[in-house]
N, C-alpha and C positions, 0 to 999 in steps of 0.2 A: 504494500500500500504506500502510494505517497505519505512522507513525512509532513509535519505540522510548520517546518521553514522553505521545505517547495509549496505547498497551501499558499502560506502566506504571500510567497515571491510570484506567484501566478495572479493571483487578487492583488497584489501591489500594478505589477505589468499591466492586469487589467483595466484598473483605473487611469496607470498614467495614458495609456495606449485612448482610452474615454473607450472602451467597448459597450455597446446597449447590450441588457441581458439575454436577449434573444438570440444574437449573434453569436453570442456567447457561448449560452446553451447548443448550437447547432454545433460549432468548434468542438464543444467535448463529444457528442453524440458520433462523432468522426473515428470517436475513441471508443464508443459504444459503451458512454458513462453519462449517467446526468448530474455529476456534483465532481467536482475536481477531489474529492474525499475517495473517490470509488476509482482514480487513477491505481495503476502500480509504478510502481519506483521509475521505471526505465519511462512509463508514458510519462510522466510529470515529469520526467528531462527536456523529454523534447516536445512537451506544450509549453514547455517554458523557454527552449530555443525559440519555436515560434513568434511566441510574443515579445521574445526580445529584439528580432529579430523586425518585426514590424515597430516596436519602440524605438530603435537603432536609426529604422528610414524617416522614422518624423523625426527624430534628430531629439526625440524627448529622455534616451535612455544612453547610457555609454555599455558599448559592448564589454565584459568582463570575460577574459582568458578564460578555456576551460579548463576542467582540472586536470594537471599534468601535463599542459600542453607547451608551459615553460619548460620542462624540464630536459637538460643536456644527458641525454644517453648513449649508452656505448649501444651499436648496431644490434649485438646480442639480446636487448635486455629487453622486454617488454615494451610492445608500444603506449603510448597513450591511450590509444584507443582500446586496446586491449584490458587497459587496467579500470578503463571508467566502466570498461562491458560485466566486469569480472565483478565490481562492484555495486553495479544495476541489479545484474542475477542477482547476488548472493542479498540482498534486499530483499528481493522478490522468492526467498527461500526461506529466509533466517526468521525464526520463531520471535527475534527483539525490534519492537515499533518503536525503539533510542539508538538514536545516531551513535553513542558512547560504546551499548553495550554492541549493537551491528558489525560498529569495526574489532573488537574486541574479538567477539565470536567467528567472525573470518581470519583473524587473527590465528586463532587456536586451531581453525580448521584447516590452513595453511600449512601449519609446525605439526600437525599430527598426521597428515595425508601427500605432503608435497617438501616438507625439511626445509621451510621458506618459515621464515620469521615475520616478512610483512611483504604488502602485496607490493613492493617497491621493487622487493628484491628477486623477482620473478626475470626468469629468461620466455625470450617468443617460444621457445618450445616447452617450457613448463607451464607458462601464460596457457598454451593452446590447448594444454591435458586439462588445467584447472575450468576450464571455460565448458569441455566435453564434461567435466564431472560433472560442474554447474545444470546444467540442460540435462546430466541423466537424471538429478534428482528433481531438480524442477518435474520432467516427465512421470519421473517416480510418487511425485505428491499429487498432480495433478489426476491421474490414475485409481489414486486411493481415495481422491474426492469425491470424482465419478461412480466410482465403487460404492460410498459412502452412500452417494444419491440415490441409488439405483435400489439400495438394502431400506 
């Protein structure tokens, strides 16, 4: 589920952006949501690309770097993109709706399943196995949901 500081930065966007709420409402239904509450992690990234994005062309919002996208890496090491993907999933996994305890728990799941201490210190070919674990369990809970429904 989206966190309670992308909530808030989508409803910020939306005011400065002046969106009516109708346009609004249609924008999330794109997502096949009707409250930015019912977002998951990874959609609330990019409904909030969006709107910054459209905030950026009226000249009302400064584009802000994404995460990791400063950073000087050796060729080896995990790309950026890699590591925001790694951290979308495991959101979209992780039993904790706190930022604190989120990365903490990927943390731990990192040092017990991959010998990695933090998602920094990830190579492209360990990045590429953590991302395949990511989506078996993802598949793995989504399965047991439907399961769920179905009993």
């Amino acid at each position: 589920m989206a966190t309670t500081s992308q909530i808030r930065k989508i409803h910020t966007l939306k005011n400065i952006i002046g969106l009516d709420d109708d346009l609004y409402r249609e924008m999330l239904m794109s997502f096949d949501v009707q409250s930015s509450k019912n977002l998951t992690y990874t959609e609330a990234i990019i409904f909030t690309e969006i709107l910054e994005e459209k905030a950026v062309a009226l000249k009302r919002w400064e584009k802000q770097p994404k995460k990791y996208e400063n950073l000087h890496r050796n060729e080896d090491m995990a790309s950026d993109a890699q590591l925001r993907m790694i951290e979308g999933m495991w959101r979209e996994v992780c039993y904790y709706d706190n930022d604190r305890f989120a990365k903490k728990s990927l943390r731990k799941f990192l040092k017990s399943k991959f010998k990695v201490d933090d998602v920094m210190f990830l190579t492209k070919t360990k990045a590429s196995k953590v991302i395949h674990a990511l989506q078996a369990i993802k598949k793995n809970l989504k399965n047991k949901k439907s399961a769920a429904t179905l009993n």
